[in-house]
Every structure is written in C-alpha cells, then in structure tokens.
C-alpha positions as CSV (number, residue, x, y, z in Angstrom):
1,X,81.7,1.7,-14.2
2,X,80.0,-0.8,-11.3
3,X,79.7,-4.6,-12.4
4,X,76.5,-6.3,-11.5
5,X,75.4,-9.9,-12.0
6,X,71.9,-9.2,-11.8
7,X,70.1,-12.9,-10.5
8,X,73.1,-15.2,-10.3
9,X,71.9,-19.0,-9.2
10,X,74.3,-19.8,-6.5
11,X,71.9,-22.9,-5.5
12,X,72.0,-24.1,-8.9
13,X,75.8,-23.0,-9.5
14,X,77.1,-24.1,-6.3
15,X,77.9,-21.0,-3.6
16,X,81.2,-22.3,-3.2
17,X,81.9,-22.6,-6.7
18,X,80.1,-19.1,-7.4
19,X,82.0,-17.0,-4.2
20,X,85.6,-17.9,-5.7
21,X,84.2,-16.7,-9.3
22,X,83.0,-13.7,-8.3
23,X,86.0,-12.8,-5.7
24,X,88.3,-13.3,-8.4
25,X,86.1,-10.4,-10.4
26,X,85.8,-8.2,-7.4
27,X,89.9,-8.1,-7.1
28,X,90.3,-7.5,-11.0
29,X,87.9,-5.3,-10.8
30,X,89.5,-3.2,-8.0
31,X,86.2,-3.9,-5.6
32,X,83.8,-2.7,-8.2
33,X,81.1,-5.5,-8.3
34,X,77.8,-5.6,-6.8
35,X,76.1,-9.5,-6.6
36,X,72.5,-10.1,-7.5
37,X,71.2,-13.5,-6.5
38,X,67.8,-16.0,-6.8
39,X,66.7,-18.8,-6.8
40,X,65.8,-18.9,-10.1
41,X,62.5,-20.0,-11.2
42,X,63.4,-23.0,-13.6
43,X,62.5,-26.6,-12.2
44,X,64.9,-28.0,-15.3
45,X,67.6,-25.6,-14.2
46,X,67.4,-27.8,-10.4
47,X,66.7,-31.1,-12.3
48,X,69.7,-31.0,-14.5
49,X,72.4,-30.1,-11.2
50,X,70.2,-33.0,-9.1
51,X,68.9,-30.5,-6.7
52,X,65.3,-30.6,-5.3
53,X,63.5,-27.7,-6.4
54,X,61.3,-27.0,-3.6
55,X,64.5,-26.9,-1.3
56,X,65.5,-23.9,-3.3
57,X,64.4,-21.0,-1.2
58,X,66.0,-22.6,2.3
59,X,69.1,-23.1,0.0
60,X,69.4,-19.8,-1.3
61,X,69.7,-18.2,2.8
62,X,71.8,-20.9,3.0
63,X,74.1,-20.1,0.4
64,X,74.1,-16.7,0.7
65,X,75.5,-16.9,4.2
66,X,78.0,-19.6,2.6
67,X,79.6,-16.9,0.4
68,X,79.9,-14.3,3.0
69,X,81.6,-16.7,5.3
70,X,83.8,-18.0,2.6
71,X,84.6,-14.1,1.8
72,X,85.4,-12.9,5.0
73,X,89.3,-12.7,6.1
74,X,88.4,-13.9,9.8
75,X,85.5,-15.1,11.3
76,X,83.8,-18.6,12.2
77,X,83.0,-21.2,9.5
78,X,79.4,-21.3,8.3
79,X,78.1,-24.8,9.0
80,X,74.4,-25.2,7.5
81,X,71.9,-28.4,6.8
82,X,73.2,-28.1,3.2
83,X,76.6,-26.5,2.6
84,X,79.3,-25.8,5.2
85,X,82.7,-23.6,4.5
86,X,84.6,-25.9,7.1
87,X,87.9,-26.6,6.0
88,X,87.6,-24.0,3.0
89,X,89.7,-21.6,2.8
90,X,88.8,-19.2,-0.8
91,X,92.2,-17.3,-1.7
92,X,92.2,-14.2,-3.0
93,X,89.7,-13.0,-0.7
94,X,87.9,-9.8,-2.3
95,X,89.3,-6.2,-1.6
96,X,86.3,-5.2,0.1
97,X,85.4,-7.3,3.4
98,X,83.4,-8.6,4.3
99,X,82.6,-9.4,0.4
100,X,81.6,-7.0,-2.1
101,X,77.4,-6.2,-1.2
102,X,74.6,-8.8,-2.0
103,X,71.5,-7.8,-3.7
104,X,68.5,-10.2,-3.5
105,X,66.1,-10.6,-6.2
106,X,62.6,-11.0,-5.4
107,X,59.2,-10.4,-7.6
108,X,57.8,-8.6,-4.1
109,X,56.6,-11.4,-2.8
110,X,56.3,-11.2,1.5
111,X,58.3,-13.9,1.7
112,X,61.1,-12.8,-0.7
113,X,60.9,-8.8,0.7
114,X,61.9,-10.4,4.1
115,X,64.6,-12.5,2.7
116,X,65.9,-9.3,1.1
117,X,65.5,-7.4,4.4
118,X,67.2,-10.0,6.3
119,X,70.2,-11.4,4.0
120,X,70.6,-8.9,1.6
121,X,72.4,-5.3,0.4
122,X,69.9,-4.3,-1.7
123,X,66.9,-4.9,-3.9
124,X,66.2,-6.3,-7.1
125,X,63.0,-6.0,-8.7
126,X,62.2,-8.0,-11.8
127,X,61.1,-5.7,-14.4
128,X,59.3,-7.8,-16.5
129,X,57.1,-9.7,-13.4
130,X,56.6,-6.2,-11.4
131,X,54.7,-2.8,-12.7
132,X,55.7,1.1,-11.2
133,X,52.6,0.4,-8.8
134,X,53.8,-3.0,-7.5
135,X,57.5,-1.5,-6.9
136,X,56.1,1.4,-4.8
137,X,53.8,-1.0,-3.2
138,X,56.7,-3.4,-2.7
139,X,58.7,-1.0,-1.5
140,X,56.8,0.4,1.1
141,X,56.4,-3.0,2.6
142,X,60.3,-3.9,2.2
143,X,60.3,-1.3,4.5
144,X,58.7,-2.1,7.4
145,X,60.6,-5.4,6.9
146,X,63.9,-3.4,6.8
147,X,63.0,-1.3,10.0
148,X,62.2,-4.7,11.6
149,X,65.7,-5.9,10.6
150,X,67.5,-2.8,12.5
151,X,67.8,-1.6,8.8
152,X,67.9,2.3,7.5
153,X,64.8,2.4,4.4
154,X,66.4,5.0,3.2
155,X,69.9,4.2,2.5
156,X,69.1,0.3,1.6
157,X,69.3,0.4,-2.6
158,X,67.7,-1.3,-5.2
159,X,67.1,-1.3,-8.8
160,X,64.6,-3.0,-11.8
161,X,66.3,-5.8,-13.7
162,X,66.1,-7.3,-16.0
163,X,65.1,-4.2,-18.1
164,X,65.0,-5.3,-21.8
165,X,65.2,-2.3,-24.1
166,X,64.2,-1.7,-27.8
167,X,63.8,2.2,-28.6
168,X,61.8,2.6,-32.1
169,X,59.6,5.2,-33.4
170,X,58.4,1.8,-35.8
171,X,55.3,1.0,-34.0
172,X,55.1,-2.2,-36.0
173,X,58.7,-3.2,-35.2
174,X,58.1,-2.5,-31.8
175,X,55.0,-5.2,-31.8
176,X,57.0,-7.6,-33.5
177,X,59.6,-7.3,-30.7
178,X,57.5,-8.0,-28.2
179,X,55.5,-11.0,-29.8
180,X,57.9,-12.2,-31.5
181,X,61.0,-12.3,-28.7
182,X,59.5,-11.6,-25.9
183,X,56.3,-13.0,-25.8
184,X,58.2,-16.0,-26.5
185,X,61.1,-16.0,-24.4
186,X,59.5,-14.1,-21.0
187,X,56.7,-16.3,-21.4
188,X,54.1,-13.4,-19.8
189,X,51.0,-11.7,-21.3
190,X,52.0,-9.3,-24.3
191,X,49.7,-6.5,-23.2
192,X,51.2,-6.9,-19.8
193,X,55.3,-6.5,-21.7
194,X,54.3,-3.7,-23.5
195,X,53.1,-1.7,-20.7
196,X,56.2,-2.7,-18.4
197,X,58.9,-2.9,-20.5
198,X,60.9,0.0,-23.0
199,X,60.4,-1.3,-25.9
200,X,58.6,1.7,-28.4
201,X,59.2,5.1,-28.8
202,X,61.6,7.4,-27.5
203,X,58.6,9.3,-25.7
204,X,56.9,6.3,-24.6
205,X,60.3,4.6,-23.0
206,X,61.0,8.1,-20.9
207,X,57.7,8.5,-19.6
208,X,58.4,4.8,-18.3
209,X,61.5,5.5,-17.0
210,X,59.9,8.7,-15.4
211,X,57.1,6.5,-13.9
212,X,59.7,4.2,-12.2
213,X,61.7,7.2,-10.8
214,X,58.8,8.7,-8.7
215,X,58.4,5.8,-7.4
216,X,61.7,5.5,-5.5
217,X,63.3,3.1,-8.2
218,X,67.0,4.3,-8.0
219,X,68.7,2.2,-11.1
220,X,67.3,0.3,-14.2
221,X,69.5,-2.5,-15.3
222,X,69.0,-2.6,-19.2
223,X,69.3,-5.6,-22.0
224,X,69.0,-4.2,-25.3
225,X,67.3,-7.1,-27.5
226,X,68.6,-5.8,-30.9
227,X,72.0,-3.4,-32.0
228,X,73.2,-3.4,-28.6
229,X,75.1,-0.6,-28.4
230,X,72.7,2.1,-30.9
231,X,70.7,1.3,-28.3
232,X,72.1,2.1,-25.9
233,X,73.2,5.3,-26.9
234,X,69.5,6.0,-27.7
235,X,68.7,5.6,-24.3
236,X,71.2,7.6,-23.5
237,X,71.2,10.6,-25.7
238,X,67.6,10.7,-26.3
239,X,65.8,8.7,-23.3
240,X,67.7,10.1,-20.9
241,X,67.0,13.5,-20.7
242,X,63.2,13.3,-21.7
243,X,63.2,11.2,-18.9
244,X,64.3,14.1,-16.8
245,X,61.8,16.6,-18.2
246,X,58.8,14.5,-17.3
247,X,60.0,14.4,-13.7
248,X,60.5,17.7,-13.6
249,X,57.1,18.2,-15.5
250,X,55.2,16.0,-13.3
251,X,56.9,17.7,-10.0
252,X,56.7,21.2,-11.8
C-alpha cells in the first residue's frame, strides 16, 4: 500500500520541520510515500504560525525547493528570500533520492496548473472545489504547461482528493450527510456537494467514479464520513466493479 499526505501545509508547518517528518516516514515506510502539498486556504491557519497570508503562494515554491534540497544526499544548499537549508544537514535522508515525488494541489487555477507543472510530481485535484468537466478542462491545460516545462503529459500522474465518501441506498440519510456535515464543514453549495461528491447510492457513486475515469483522473483519494471501514468495503466490493461496467458500457 502507497502512503499519501494529500495537501500538507509546509508554509504553515514549516518545510524544514515537515521534510524531516516525512523522510523519517519514507525510510519506515521502505520508500512508499508520495507528498501532496498547498498552501492551504485558511487565513487563521497563517495568523496563528505569524505568517503573512498573501506571501503564501511565493512561500509554497519556496518551500517546496527547501525540502528537495534538504532531501537530497549531495547537491548545493537552497538559499531563498524566506527559508535557506544552509548549514542543515536532515539525517536519515529518504531511501529514494532525490526525495520521495511531490504532488501539488491546485483547484485548476492557471496560476496553480503552472506551479504544478513547474515544481511538482503530480497532480492533485480538490474533489470537492472541481467537477469531471473542470478536471478534463484542467487537465488539458496542465498540459500544455507540462509540455512547456520539458515535461511528458502522459506519464505526469494525478488524482482527486479529498474524496469524501458515504455509500447509502437511504436517500434521506444521504441528504442529511450532506447538509448536515458537509454543507457545514466544506462550506460550498449543497447542490453543488451532491453532484461532486459520493455520497448516495451505490449506483449513483459508480457512475461518478465512471465519470471521473473518462476523463483521465487516474486515482480517487477517499474519506469515508461515517463507519470507516463498511465503507470502505462498499466501495470496494460494490462500487468498484459497477464502476467498471459503466466504462465499459459507455465505451461499449
């Protein structure tokens, strides 16, 4: 099984700080994690570490370029206009080097799609801010972006997070999910949750997941909001494979 951190804050965290926690889970982990950074979109989250929250986006190349420097057995210090690895020295480096891949998080923003061209290993889409249209039309223009970057389209990866998951056949429990803990938490439109996210019934949820697969999405990153791991094997053993079958349906 991969690890993933989905949208770590390395800005608010501190990319020192967050490169020696996440080396030391690449070695236990025998190489097996994949990094997903952001920003962030929480001015409180900047307030409460004293950092200026319009400086986060030329902080976030910043510290991206911090970690790699500090994971990296050789190579020259990384000396920015707000962090510097001079004199550091991170021990155990991780097994993999340069440093296990980077993913960049982005809404599909221009902006953020060069970023994530640029800096990053992969993609992340945020499945709650993005629908299967905005993904393909996001990932047609990370694209060009990647091709401008000396980067192969094809082979750069990317996936949908934060998925959050609630299989029912209960239409009313599925409502109450969404305006009740969602709504809430997510702080977007309900219509607009219910048509992106899998929360329903088994049906519904794989012709979702279908949707997002013919569209070039290559993982969904899932959060089951309720009975964590029925869920799960729900999604598994019954979303899954009807997932499948409308692909093939739809490509039939």
């Amino acid at each position: 099984m991969d690890l993933m951190t989905t949208v770590a804050l390395p800005v608010v965290r501190g990319p020192v700080q967050l490169a020696k926690s996440l080396a030391a889970i690449d070695t236990l982990s025998g190489g097996r994690l994949t990094v997903g950074v952001g920003p962030g979109s929480s001015a409180r989250d900047y307030a409460a570490v004293g950092v200026p929250f319009e400086e986060r986006w030329k902080r976030l190349d910043e510290a991206i370029m911090t970690m790699r420097a500090l994971w990296r057995h050789d190579g020259s210090p990384f000396q920015g206009d707000f962090y510097t690895t001079e004199g550091i020295t991170l021990e155990p480096h991780p097994p993999r080097q340069p440093g296990p891949p980077i993913w960049i998080g982005s809404w599909g923003s221009e902006a953020g799609l060069r970023r994530t061209a640029r800096l990053g290993d992969g993609w992340l889409a945020s499945a709650y801010n993005i629908s299967p249209e905005l993904f393909a039309d996001g990932r047609r223009r990370l694209g060009k972006h990647l091709h401008a970057a000396g980067k192969d389209p094809i082979r750069f990866p990317n996936a949908i997070a934060t998925m959050f998951l609630h299989v029912t056949e209960d239409r009313a429990a599925a409502d109450r999910v969404v305006r009740d803990i969602l709504e809430p938490t997510l702080r977007r439109p309900e219509a607009e949750l219910r048509k992106r996210l899998l929360v329903g019934p088994v049906e519904e949820c794989a012709r979702k997941v279908a949707v997002y697969r013919s569209t070039g999405a290559q993982r969904i990153l899932l959060w089951p909001i309720q009975d964590e791991l029925r869920q799960l094997e729900t999604f598994l053993e019954h979303v899954v494979p009807m997932s499948h079958a409308s692909s093939l349906e739809d490509h039939g």
